[in-house]
C-alpha positions in Angstrom: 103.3 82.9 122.5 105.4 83.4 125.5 108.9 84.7 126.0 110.9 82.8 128.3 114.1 84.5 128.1 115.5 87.4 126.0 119.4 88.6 126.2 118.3 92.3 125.0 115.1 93.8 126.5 112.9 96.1 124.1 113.0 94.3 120.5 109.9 93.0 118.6 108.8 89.1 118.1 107.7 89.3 114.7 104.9 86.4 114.2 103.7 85.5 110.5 101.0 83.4 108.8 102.7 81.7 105.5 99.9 79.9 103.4 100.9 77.8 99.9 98.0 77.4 97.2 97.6 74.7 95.0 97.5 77.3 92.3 100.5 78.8 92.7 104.1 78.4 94.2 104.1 81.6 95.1 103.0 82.0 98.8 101.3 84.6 100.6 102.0 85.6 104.2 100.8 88.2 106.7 102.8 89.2 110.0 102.5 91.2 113.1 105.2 92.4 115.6 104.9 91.8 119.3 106.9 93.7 121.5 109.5 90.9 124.0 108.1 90.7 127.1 109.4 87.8 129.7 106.2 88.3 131.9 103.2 88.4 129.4 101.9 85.9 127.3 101.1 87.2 124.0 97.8 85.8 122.2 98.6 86.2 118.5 96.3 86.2 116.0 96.9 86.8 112.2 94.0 87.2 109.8 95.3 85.8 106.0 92.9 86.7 102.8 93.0 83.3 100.6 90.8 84.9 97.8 88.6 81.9 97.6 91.4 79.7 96.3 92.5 75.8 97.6 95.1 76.1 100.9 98.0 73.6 99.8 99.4 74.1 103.7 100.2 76.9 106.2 103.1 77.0 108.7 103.8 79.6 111.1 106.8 81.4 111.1 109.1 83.9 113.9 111.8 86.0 114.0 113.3 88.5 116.3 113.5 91.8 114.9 117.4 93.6 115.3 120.1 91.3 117.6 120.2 89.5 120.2 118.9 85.7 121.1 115.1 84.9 122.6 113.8 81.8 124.1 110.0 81.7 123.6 107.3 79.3 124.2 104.3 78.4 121.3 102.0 76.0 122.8 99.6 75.3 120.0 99.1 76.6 116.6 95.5 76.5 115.0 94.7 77.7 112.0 90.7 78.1 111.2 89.6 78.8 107.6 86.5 81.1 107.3 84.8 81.0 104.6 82.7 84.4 103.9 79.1 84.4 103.6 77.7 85.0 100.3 
C-alpha cells in the first residue's frame, strides 16, 4: 500500500481482511492500522483464522481513521489460505 497524497499528516490507514463462509452470512474480518506516510510504502499483511470452514470470498477493505481525504496506491492483493498441519 502506498500513500500518494494525504490533506492531514499524522492519521492512520486502517487495512482489513473481510472473509464470507458458505456457512454463514455473517462475516468475519481482521484489521490493522498503518500510520499515513507519503514516502513509505507499507507492506500489509493480515493473518484471518477461518476455523477450518469453506471461504465463500474475501475482499479487502480501507479507511482513513479521523478527517481528512487520502490518495493511496494498492498494487495487488493476494490472499493465500494455509491450511494447518495436523
Amino acid at each position: 500500500m502506498r500513500v500518494d497524497s494525504t490533506t492531514i499528516a499524522g492519521r492512520q490507514l486502517t487495512a482489513c481482511a473481510v472473509a464470507y463462509f458458505l456457512d454463514s452470512q455473517a462475516p468475519s474480518s481482521i484489521c490493522d492500522s498503518y500510520p499515513v506516510d507519503d514516502d513509505n510504502v507499507v507492506n500489509v499483511y493480515l493473518s484471518l483464522d477461518t476455523q477450518d470452514r469453506q471461504l465463500q470470498y474475501v475482499f479487502p477493505q480501507f479507511s482513513l481513521n479521523d478527517t481528512g481525504t487520502i490518495e493511496a496506491t494498492v498494487d495487488s492483493v493476494h490472499y493465500y489460505v494455509v491450511q494447518p498441519q495436523p
